[in-house]
C-alpha positions, -999 to +999 in steps of 0.1 A: +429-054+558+403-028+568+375-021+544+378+008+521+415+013+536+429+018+499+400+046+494+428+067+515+442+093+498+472+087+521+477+051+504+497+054+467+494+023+450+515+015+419+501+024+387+497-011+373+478-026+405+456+009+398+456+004+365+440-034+371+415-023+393+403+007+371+400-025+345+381-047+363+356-017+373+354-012+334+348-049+325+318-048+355+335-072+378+334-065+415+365-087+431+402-084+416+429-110+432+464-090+437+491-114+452+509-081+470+477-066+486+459-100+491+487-124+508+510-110+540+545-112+529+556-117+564+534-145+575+546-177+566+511-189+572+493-168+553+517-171+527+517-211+526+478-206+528+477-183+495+503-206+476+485-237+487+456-220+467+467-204+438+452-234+418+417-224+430+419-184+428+433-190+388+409-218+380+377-201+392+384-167+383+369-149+353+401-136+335+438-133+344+453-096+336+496-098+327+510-065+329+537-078+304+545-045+292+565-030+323+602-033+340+580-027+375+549-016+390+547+015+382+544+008+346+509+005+341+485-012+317+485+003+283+457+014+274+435+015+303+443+051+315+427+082+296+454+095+268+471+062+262+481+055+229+450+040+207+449+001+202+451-011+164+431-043+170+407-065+146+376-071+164+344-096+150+315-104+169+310-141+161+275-148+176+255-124+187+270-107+222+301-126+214+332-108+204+370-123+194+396-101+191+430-109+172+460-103+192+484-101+165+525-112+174+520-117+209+543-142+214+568-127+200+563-095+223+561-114+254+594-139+248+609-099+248+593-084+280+604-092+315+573-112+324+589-140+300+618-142+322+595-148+352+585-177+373+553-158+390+535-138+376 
């Protein structure tokens, strides 16, 4: 809860919440919500306060990220880290500045992955 307390060397945070913040830094956005560094697991105030607003962060925020990929947090986002494997991906721009990209048997893929399984993501 202090500011630039996860600047600390000292603090290791899983790949995939590092992963999601080198991603939002990439896309140019400044604020990222991360249910495990943004709600106090052991306050049931805080807790019933987050939950209670869940409906708001989603609705008003730019994108939602799903690390669908990973067993646990340490599996990262593909993709986002130096090295990863390259992304075979049909891209248009449709209007000018305006991009759509197909995302070919993703349903598929995510009824096998353990976020399918989930109830929260």
């Amino acid at each position: 809860m202090s500011k630039g307390s996860l600047a600390d060397p000292q603090i290791i945070l899983p790949r995939t919440i590092s992963d999601a913040i080198a991603l939002v830094r990439l896309l140019g956005e400044r604020y990222i919500w991360i249910d495990s560094l943004c709600l106090i697991k052991d306050d049931n105030q805080d807790m019933t306060n987050g939950i209670q607003s869940m409906d708001i962060i989603y609705e008003m925020s730019h994108l939602t990220i799903v690390a669908a990929n990973g067993d646990n947090a340490d599996a990262g986002l593909q993709r986002v880290r130096t090295g990863s494997s390259p992304c075979n991906q049909v891209v248009e721009e449709v209007l000018p500045g305006v991009r759509l990209a197909l995302v070919q048997n993703l349903i598929p893929s995510l009824k096998k992955s353990k976020y399918y399984s989930r109830g929260w993501t």
